[in-house]
C-alpha positions as CSV (number, residue, x, y, z in Angstrom):
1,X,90.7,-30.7,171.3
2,X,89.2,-33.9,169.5
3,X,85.5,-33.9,169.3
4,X,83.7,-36.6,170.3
5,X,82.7,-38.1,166.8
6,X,86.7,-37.9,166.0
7,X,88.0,-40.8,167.8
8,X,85.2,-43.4,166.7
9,X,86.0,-42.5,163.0
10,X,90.0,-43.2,163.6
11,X,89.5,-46.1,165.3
12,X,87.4,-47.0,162.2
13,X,89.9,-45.5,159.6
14,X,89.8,-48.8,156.9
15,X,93.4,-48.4,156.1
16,X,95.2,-50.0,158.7
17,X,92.7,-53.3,159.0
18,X,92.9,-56.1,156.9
19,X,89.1,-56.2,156.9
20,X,85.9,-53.7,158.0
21,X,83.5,-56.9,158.3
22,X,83.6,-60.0,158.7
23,X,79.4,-61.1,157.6
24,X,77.7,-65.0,157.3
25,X,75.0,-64.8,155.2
26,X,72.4,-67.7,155.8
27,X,69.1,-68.8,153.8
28,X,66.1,-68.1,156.1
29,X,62.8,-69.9,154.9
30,X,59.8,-67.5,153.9
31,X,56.2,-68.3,154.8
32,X,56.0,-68.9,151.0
33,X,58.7,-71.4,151.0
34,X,61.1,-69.9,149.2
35,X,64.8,-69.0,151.1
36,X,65.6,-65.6,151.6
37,X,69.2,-64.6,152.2
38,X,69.8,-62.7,155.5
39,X,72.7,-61.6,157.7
40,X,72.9,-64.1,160.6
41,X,76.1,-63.5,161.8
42,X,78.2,-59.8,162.2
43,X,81.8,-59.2,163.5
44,X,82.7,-56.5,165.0
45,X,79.2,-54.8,166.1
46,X,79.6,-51.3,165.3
47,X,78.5,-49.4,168.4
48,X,78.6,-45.8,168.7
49,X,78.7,-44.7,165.0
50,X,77.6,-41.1,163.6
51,X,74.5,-40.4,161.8
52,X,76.4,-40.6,158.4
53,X,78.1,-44.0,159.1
54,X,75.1,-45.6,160.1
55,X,73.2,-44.8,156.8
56,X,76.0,-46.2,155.0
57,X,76.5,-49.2,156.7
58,X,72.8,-49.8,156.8
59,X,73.2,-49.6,153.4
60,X,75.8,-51.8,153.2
61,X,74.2,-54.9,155.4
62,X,71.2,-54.6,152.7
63,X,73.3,-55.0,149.5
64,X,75.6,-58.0,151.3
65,X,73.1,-60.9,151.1
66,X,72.2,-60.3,147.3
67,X,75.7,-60.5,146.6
68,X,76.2,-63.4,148.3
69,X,73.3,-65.3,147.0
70,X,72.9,-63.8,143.9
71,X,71.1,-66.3,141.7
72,X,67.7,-66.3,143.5
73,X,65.8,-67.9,146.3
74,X,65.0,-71.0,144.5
75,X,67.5,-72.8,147.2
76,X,66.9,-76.8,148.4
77,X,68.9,-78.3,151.6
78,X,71.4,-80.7,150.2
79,X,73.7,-82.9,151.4
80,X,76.6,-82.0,149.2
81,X,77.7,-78.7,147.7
82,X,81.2,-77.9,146.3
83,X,82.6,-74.8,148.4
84,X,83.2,-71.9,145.4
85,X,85.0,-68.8,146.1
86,X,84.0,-65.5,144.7
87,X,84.1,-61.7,145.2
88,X,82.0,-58.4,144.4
89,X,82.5,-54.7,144.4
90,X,80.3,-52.2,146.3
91,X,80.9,-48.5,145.3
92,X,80.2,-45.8,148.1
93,X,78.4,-42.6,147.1
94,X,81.6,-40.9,147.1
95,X,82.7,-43.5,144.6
96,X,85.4,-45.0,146.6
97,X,85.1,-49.3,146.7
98,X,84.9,-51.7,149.1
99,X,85.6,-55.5,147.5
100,X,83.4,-58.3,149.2
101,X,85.6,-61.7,149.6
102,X,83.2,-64.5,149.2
103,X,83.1,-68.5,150.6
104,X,80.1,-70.4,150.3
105,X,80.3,-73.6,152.0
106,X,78.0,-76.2,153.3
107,X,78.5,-76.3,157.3
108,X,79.1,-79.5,158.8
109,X,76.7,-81.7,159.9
110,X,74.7,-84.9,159.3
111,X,71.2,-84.9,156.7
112,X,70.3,-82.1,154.4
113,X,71.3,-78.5,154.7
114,X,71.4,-75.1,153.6
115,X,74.6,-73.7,151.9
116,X,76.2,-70.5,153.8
117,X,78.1,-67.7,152.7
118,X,81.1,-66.5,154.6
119,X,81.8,-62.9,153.4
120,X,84.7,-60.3,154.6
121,X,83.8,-57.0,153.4
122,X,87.5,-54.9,152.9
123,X,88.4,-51.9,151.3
124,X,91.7,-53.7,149.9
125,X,91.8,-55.3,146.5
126,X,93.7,-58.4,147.3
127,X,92.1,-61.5,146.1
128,X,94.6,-64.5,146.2
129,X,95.5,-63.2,150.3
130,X,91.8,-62.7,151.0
131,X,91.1,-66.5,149.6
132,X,93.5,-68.0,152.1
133,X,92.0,-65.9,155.0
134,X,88.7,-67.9,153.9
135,X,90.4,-71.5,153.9
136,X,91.1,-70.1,157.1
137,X,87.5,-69.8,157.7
138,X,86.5,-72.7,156.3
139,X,88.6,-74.6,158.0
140,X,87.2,-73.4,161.3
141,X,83.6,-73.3,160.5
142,X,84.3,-77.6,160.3
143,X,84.9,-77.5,163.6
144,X,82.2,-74.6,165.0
145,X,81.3,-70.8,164.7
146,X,83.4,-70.4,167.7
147,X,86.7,-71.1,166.4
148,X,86.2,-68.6,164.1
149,X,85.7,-65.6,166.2
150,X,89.0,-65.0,168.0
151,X,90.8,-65.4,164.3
152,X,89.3,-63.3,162.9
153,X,90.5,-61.0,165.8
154,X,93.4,-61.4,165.7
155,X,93.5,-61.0,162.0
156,X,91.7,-57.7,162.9
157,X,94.5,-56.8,165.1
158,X,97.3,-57.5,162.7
159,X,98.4,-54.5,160.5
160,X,97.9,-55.2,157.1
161,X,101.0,-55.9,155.4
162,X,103.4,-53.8,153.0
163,X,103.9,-55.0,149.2
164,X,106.2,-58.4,149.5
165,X,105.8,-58.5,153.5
166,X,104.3,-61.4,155.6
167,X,102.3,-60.8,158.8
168,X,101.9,-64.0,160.9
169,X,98.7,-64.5,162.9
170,X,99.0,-67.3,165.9
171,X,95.5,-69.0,165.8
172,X,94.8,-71.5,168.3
173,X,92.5,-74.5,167.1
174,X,91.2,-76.8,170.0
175,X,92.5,-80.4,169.5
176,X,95.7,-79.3,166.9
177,X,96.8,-76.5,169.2
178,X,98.3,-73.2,168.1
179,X,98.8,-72.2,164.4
180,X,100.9,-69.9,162.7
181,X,99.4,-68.7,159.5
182,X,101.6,-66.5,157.4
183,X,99.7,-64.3,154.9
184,X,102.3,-62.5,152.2
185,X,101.2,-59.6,150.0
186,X,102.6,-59.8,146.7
187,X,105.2,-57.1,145.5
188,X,103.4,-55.9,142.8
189,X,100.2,-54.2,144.0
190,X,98.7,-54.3,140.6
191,X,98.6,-57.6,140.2
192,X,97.1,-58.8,143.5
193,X,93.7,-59.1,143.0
194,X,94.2,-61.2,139.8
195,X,94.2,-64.6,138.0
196,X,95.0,-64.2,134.2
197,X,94.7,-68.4,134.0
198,X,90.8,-68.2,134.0
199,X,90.9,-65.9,131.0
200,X,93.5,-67.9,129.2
201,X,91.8,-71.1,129.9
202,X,88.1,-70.1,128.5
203,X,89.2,-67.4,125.2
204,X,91.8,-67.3,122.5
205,X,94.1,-64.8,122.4
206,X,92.3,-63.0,119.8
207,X,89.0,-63.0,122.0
208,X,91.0,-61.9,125.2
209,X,92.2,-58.7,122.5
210,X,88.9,-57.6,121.2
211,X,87.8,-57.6,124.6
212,X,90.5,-55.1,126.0
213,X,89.9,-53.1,122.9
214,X,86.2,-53.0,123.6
215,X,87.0,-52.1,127.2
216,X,89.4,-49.6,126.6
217,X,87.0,-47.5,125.1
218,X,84.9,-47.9,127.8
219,X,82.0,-49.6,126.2
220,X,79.6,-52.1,128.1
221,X,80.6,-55.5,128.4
222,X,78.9,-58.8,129.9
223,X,80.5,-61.8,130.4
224,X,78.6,-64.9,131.0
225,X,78.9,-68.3,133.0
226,X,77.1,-70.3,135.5
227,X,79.9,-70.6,137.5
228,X,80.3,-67.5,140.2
229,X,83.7,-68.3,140.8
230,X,84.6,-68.2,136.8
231,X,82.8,-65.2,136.3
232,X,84.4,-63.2,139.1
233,X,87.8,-64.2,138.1
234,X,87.7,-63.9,134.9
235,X,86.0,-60.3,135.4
236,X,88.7,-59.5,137.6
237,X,91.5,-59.7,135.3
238,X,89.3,-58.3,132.3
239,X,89.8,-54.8,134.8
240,X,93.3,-55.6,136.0
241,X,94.4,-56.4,131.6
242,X,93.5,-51.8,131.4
243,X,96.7,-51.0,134.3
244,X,98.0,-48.5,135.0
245,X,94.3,-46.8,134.4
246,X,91.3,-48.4,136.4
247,X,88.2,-49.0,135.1
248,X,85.4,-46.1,136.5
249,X,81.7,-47.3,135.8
250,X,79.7,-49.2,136.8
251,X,81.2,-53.4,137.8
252,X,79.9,-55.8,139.2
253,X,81.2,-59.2,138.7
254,X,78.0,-61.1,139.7
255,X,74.9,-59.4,139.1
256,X,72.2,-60.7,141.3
257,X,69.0,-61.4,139.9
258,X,66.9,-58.6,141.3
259,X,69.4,-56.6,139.4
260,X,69.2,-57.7,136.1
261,X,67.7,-54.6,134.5
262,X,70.7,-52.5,135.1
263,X,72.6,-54.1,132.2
264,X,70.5,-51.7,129.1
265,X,71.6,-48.4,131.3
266,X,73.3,-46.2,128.6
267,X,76.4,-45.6,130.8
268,X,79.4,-48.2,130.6
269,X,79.3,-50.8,132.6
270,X,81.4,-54.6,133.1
271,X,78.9,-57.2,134.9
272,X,79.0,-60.7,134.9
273,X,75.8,-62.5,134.7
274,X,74.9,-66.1,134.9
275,X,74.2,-68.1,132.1
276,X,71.0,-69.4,132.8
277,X,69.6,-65.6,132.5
278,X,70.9,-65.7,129.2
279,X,67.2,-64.6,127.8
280,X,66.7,-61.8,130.2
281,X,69.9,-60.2,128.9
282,X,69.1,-60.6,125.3
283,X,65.3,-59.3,125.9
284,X,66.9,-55.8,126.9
285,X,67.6,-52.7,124.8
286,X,71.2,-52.4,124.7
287,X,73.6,-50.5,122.2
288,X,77.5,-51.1,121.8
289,X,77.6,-54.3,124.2
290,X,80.4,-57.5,124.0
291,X,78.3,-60.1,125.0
292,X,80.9,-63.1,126.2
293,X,80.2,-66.8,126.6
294,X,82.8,-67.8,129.1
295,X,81.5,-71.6,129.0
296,X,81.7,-72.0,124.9
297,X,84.6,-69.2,124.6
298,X,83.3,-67.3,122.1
299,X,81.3,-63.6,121.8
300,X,77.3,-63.7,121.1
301,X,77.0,-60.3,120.1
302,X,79.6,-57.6,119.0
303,X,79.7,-54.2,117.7
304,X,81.8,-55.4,115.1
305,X,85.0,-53.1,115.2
306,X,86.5,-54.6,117.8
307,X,89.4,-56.0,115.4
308,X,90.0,-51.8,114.4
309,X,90.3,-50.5,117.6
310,X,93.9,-51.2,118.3
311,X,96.8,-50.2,116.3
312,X,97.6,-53.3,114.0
313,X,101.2,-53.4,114.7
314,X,101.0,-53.6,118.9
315,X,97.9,-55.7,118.4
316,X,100.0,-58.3,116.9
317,X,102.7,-58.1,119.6
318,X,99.9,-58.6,122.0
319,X,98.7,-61.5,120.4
320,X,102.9,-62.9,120.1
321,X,103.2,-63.1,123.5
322,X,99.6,-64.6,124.6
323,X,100.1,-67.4,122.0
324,X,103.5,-68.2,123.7
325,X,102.0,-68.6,126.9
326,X,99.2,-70.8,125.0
327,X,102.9,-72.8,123.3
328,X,104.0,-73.9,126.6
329,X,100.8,-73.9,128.5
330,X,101.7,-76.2,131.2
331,X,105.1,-75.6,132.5
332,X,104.6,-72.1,134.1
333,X,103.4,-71.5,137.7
334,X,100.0,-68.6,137.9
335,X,102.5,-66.0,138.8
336,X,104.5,-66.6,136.1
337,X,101.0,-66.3,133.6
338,X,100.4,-63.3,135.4
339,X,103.6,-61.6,135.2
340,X,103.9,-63.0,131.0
341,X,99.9,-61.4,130.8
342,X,100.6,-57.9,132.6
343,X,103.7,-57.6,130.6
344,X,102.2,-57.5,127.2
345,X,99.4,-55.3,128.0
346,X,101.4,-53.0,129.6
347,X,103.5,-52.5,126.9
348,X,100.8,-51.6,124.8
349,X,100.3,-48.6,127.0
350,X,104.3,-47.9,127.5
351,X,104.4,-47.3,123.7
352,X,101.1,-45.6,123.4
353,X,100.8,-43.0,126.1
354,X,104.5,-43.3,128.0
355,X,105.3,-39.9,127.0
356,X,102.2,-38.8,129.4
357,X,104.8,-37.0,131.9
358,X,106.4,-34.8,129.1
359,X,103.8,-33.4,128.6
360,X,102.5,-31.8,131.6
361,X,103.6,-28.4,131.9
362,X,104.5,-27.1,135.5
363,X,103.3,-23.9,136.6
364,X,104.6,-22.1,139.7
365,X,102.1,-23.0,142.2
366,X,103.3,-26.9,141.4
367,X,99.9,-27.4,139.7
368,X,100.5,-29.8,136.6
369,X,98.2,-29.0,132.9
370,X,98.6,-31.7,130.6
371,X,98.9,-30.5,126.9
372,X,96.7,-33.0,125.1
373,X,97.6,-32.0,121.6
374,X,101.0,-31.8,121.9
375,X,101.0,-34.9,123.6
376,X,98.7,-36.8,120.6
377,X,101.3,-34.9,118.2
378,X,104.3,-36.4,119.6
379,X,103.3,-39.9,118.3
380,X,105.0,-40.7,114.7
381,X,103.1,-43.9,113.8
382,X,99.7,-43.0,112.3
383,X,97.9,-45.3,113.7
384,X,98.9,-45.3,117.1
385,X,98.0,-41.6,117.0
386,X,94.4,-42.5,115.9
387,X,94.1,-45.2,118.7
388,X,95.3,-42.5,121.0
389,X,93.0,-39.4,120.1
390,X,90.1,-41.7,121.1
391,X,91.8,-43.2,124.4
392,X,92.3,-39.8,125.5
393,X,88.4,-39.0,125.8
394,X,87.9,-41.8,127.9
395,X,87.4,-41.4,131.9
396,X,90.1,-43.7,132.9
397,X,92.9,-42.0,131.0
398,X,91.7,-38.6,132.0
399,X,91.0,-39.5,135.7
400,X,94.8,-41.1,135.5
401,X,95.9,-37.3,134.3
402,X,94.1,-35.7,136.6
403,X,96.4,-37.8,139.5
404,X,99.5,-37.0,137.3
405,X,99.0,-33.1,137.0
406,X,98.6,-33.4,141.4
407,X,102.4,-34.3,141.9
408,X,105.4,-34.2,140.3
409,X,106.5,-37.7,141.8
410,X,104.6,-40.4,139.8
411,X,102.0,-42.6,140.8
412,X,102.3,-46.6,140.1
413,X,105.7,-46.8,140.4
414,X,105.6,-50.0,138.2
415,X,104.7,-48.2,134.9
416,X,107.4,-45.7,135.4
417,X,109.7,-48.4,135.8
418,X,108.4,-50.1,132.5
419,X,108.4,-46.4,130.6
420,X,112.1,-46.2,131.7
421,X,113.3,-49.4,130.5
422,X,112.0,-48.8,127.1
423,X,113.5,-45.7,126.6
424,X,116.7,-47.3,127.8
425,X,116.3,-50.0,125.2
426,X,115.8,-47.6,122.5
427,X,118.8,-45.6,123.5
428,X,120.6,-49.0,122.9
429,X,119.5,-49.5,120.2
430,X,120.2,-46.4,118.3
């Protein structure tokens, strides 16, 4: 028999809902005149949950508004404000994530007023979907609050849909009558929270390398703009640039201000941090950071062996096939960039750790051990086996073994497919 407590956490199980939250954050006037962010707005209300949920989704409606406002309370009503789109990642105790999908928007009306922030908490990384859902929003919130409430219901009701299928939500709008919205996830789950253009547009190719370097050995890295939007997007394909392996400290694409001091903890870390805090950061103790300008394009501070880290040879390649997407710049679409982007830096890890699987040895009780010697060994090129004996030590490579050694099918079916067609081609080419 179910206990009680059972049915409340199915109906909340996150995996079959687009969404957990859907949250407007709005600036609320102190008596000392400054604005405070606040919660004024919260669908569904959770009723009925246990002790432990409650805590953590306390928790949860603290940490949203300082996200969503995180450069200060120095606020002013305006009459204009460009809408900007922008995300952040909470990480639970248990250090699973939930992504928060951000719109800030001015609400309609006549005179001065106070920006708002529209923010749908989910625990699916899916950015370019997640941005429509807020046009969406937007959309609606020109008209009134109340138009927004039974899409997002329905949206709520919707199952979220498999790699390269459409769900289609009917929306009914008063004055244009009912809408279908069709939202597609792409087919390739790795790249679907990801813009590679923003990184392309602000750093050279040799930048954009140093950077993965620095960030494959898991060092600290902050990137800077004034821009949320640039510095969320550009944060998010730093991350996405490491597949198959996933970065495991500490991120948070937009650090708000009351936050500031976390960036000289001795763990890694990848924050982004706005510009105009740029003395703050450089005040603090830090050792073995990549300080990044996104506005100028260039790196304030470095360790200084960011140009060693990488075998020279697949460095090189790396750097071939960013500068032909720099050649013809223009002509491709963003899914095209993204695909070209992916492509190279996966390859760097196809021929530097795609023999993983070979070396797991399978004992009887279907348990996997991975035989890291053997497995550094099996590289001929000298350098690549240098590279690799320091990848190895790393959390994301050995939290990517840990997964392989569970199951004999492999995970991220994409890399397999990319490890097979290389050993393929070298077949051929023998």
């Amino acid at each position: 028999p179910e206990k009680a407590g059972d049915r409340s956490s199915a109906l909340y199980s996150a995996s079959q809902f687009f969404f957990e939250y859907l949250v407007v954050v709005s600036l609320k006037k102190t008596p000392d005149g400054r604005y405070e962010p606040k919660i004024s707005y919260q669908f569904p209300k959770r009723e009925n949950l246990l002790k432990g949920q409650k805590e953590e989704e306390e928790r949860l409606l603290k940490a949203i508004p300082l996200f969503c406002f995180p450069d200060g309370n120095n606020w002013a009503p305006v009459t204009e404000f460009p809408s900007e789109t922008f995300s952040f990642v909470l990480t639970n105790v248990d250090g699973s994530r939930k992504i928060g999908y951000c719109r800030r928007l001015l609400p309609a009306g006549r005179g001065t007023r106070l920006p708002e922030v529209f923010c749908i908490i989910s625990c699916l990384g899916c950015f370019g979907l997640f941005s429509k859902i807020l046009d969406e929003v937007e959309k609606r919130r020109q008209i009134s609050m109340a138009v927004i409430y039974p899409f997002m219901q329905g949206l709520r009701e919707s199952p979220f849909p498999a790699p390269g299928k459409t769900v289609t939500i009917k929306s009914f709008i008063p004055e244009s009558g009912t809408e279908l919205i069709e939202l597609t996830r792409p087919v390739d789950a790795h790249l679907e929270h990801v813009e590679f253009q923003a990184l392309l547009q602000r750093l050279s190719p040799q930048l954009i390398l140093h950077i993965f370097a620095s960030a494959v050995l898991e060092r600290r890295l902050i990137f800077l703009a004034e821009e949320l939007s640039v510095l969320s997007q550009c944060i998010h394909a730093v991350a996405a640039l490491l597949y198959p392996f996933t970065w495991a400290h500490t991120y948070i694409p937009v650090v708000p201000d009351c936050l500031l001091d976390t960036v000289c903890c001795p763990t890694p870390f990848m924050v982004g941090i706005q510009m105009r805090h740029l003395e703050r950061v450089l005040d603090q103790p830090m050792e073995e950071a990549l300080l990044v300008d996104l506005c100028e394009g260039k790196i304030l501070q470095a360790v200084g062996d960011e140009e060693e880290i990488l075998p020279i040879k697949l460095q090189n390649e790396v750097l071939m096939s960013l500068s032909r997407h720099h050649s013809n710049n223009n002509m491709q679409t963003s899914e095209q960039v993204n695909a070209l982007v992916s492509e190279a830096f996966v390859q760097f890890f196809v021929r530097t750790v795609g023999h993983y699987a070979a070396h797991i040895k399978w004992g009887r009780n279907g348990r996997g051990a991975f035989q890291e010697r053997a497995f550094c060994k099996a590289l001929a090129s000298k350098t690549n086996r240098r590279f690799v004996k320091k990848f190895v030590k790393t959390n994301m490579f050995s939290l990517f073994i840990e997964e392989a050694e569970k199951s004999r099918i492999p995970q991220e079916a994409y890399f397999q497919q990319k490890i097979t067609e290389y050993h393929e081609q070298k077949k051929h080419r023998r």
